[in-house]
TIGU-709748 format. One line per 3 residues: number of its first residue (from 1); their letters; for each residue y, z, x of C-alpha. Coordinates in nm, 3 decimals, decimal comma. Layout:
// residues N
NUM = A = Y:Z:X  ...
//
This chain:
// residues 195
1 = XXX = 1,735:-0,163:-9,375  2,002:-0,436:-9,534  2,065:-0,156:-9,795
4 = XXX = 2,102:0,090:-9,520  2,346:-0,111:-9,359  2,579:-0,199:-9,635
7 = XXX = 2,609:0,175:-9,755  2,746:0,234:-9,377  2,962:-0,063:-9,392
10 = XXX = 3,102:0,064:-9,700  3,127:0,408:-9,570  3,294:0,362:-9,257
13 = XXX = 3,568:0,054:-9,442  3,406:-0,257:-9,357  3,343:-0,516:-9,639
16 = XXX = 3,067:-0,725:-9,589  3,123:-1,099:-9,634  2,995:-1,456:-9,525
19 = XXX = 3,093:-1,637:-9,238  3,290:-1,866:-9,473  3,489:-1,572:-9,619
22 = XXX = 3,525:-1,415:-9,240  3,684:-1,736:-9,127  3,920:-1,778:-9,420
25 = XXX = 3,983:-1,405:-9,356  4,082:-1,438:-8,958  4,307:-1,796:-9,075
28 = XXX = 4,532:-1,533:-9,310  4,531:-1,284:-9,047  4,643:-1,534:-8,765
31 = XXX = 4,911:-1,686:-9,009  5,033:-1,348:-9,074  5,071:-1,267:-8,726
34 = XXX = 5,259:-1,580:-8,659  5,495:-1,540:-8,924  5,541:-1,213:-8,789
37 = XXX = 5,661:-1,317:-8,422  5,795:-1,631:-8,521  6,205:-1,537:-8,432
40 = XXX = 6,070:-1,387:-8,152  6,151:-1,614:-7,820  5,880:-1,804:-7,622
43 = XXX = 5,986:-1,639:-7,298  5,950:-1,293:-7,499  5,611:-1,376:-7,577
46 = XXX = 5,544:-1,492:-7,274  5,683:-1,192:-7,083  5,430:-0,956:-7,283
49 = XXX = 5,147:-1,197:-7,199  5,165:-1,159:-6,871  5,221:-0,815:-6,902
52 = XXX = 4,875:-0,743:-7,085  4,702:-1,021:-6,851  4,869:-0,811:-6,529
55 = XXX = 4,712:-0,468:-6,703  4,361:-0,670:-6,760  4,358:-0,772:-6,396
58 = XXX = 4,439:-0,404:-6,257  4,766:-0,491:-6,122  4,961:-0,224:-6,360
61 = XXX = 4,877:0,065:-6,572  4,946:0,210:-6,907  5,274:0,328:-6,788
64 = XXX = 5,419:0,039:-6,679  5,236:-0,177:-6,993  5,406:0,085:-7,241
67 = XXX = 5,749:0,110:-7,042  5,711:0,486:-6,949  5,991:0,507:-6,665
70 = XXX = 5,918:0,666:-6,298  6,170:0,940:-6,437  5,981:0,986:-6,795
73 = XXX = 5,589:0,991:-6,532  5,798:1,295:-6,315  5,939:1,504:-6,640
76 = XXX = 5,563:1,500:-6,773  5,457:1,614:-6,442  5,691:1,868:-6,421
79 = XXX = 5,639:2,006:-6,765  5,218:1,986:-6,648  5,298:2,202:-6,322
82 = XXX = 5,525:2,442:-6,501  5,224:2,463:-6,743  4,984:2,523:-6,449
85 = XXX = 5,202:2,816:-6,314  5,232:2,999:-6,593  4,817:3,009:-6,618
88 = XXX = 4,821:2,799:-6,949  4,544:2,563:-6,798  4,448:2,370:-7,085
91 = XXX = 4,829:2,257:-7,162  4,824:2,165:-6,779  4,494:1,963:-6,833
94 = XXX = 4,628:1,808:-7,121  4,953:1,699:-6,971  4,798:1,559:-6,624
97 = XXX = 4,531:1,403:-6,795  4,733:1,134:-7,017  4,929:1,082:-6,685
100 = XXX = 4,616:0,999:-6,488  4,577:0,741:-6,775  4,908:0,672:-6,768
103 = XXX = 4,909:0,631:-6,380  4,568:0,584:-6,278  4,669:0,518:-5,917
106 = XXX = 4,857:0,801:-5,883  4,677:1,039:-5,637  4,883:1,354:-5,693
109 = XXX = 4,799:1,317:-6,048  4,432:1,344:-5,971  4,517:1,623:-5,695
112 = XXX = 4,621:1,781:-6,007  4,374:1,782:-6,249  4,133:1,862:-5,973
115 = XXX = 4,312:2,171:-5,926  4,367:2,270:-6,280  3,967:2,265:-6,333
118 = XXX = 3,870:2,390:-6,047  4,092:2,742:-6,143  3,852:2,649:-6,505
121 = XXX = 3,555:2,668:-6,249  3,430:2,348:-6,378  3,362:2,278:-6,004
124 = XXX = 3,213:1,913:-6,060  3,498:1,730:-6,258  3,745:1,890:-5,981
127 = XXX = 3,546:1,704:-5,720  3,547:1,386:-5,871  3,930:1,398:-5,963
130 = XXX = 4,030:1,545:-5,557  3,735:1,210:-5,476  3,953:0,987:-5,672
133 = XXX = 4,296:1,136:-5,509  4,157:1,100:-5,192  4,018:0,753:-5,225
136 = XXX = 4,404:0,644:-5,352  4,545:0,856:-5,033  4,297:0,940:-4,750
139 = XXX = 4,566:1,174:-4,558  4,560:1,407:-4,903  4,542:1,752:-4,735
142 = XXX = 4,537:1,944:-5,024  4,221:1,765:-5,219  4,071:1,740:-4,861
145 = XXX = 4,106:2,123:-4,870  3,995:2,170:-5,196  3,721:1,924:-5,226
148 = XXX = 3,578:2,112:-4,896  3,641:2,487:-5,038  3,407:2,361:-5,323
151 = XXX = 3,152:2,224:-5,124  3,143:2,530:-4,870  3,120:2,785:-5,218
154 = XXX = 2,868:2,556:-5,326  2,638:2,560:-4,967  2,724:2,187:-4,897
157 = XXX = 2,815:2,323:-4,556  2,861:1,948:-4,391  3,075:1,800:-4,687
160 = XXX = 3,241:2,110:-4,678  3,319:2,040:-4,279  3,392:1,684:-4,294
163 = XXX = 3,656:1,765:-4,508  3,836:2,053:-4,378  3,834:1,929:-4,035
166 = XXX = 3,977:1,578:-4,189  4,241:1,858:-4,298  4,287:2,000:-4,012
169 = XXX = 4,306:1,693:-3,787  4,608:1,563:-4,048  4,812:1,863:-3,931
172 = XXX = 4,804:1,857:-3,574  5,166:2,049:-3,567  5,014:2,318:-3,778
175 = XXX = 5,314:2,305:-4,021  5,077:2,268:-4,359  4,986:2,546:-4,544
178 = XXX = 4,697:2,350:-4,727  4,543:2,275:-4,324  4,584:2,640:-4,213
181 = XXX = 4,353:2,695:-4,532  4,112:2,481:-4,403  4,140:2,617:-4,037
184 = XXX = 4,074:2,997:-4,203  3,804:2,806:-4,384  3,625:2,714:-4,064
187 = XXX = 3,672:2,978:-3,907  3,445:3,178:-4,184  3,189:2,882:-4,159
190 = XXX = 3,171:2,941:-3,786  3,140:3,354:-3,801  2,907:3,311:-4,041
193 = XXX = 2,671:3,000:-3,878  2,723:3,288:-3,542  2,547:3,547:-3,750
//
């Protein structure tokens, strides 16, 4: 077994040593890194600890850790919707999914990729992505819509209803194209439950 596990040490670039050797190794590799920020100011360092410390508690995301700008998040999203138009769905998915990392509490960004694989028919991801936009922004007509077309396609005929009467009941003006989708929606449930 030792043998075993020093051939995949090896393999995969780790050199095995003794605890001795480990700690002289992590003393060279903290003076290095000291040496390396040392003309950098404390308030500098101190800014980009509580920076990572902000990201570890949840407070910001990649984006704002890694200085992407609100107008850099919008181009991406942009470029992802232009990709989603023009039917090239895995660019789209590609595009929308680094911003959901990017900008994990970003709802539309999630009403996004929910859309993108539910055109892939990969009908499960697409709920949990409109679940996650609608969790971030519970008046989300379109993943409300969405999330219930699923359900009704897939015979969970009371998800399906909670959700496109939620849908409806956030357009009481009628003005919302997404709503008069889910009002056409129950309308089929109910000619079809009269059957």
């Amino acid at each position: 077994m030792a043998a075993k596990k020093s051939k995949l040490n090896l393999e995969i670039g780790f050199k095995e040593m003794t605890k001795e050797e480990a700690d002289a190794e992590m003393a060279a590799f903290f003076s290095r890194l000291e040496n390396q920020y040392k003309d950098v100011p404390e308030e500098t360092l101190l800014e980009g600890a509580k920076k990572i410390d902000d990201y570890l508690q949840g407070k910001i995301g990649w984006a704002e850790l890694f200085h992407f700008t609100p107008e850099m998040l919008f181009q991406m999203a942009e470029h992802g919707y232009a990709q989603l138009q023009a039917g090239r769905l895995q660019d789209a998915e590609r595009v929308f999914k680094v911003l959901t990392v990017l900008d994990w509490n970003n709802s539309y960004y999630h009403s996004m990729m929910g859309t993108i694989l539910q055109r892939q028919k990969r009908y499960g991801e697409a709920i949990a992505e409109y679940s996650q936009a609608i969790e971030l922004y519970h008046d989300d007509v379109v993943s409300l819509t969405h999330r219930g077309e699923i359900y009704l396609q897939h015979g969970l005929l009371d998800d399906a209803r909670k959700d496109l009467e939620r849908a409806v009941t956030l357009d009481p003006a009628k003005e919302n194209r997404w709503a008069g989708r889910a009002r056409i929606l129950l309308e089929q449930m109910a000619k079809k439950k009269g059957q």
